[in-house]
C-alpha positions in Angstrom: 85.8 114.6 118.0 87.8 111.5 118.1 90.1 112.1 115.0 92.3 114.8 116.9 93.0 112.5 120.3 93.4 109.8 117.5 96.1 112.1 115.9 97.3 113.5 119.2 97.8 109.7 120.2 99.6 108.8 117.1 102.2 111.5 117.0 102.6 111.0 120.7 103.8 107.4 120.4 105.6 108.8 116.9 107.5 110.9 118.9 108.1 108.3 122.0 109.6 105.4 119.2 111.9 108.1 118.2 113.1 108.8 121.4 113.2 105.7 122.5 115.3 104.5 119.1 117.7 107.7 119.9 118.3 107.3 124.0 118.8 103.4 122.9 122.4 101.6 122.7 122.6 100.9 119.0 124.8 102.6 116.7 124.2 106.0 115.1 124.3 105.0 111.3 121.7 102.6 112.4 119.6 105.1 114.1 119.8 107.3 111.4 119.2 104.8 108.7 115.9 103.7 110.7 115.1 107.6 111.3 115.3 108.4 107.8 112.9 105.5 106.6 110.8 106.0 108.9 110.4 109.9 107.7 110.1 108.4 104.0 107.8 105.8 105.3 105.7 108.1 106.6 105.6 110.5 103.7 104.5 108.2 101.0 101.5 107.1 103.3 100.9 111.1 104.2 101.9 113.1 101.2 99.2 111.0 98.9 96.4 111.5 101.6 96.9 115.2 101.7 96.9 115.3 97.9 93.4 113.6 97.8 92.0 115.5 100.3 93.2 119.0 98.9 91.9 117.6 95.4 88.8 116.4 97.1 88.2 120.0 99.3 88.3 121.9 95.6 86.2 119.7 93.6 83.6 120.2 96.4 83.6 123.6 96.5 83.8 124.0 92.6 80.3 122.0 92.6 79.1 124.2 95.3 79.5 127.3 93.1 78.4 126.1 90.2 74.6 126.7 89.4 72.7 124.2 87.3 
């Protein structure tokens, strides 16, 4: 029950940052620079965990169907 406020949380101050980065007074290549690694950033951490969670989800349900 607390995972999706956690989540909720998280993207909400994800979201906020980026607003905040965009409304602010610095230039727009550095915006965009900090934008853009901030998107890879977050996909190195992300992409991984979703692979070993999908790989996780079949390997459990392949044991389920299998009888000894």
């Amino acid at each position: 029950m607390l995972a999706p406020v956690a989540i909720g949380a998280l993207l909400a101050l994800i979201v906020g940052a980026h607003l905040a980065l965009w409304l602010s007074d610095a230039p727009f290549e550095a915006k965009l620079r900090l934008t853009i690694l901030n998107a890879l950033g977050w996909s190195a951490i992300l992409l991984p965990a979703l692979g070993v969670s999908l790989w996780l989800k079949a390997h459990r349900h392949r044991g389920r169907t299998r009888q000894d």
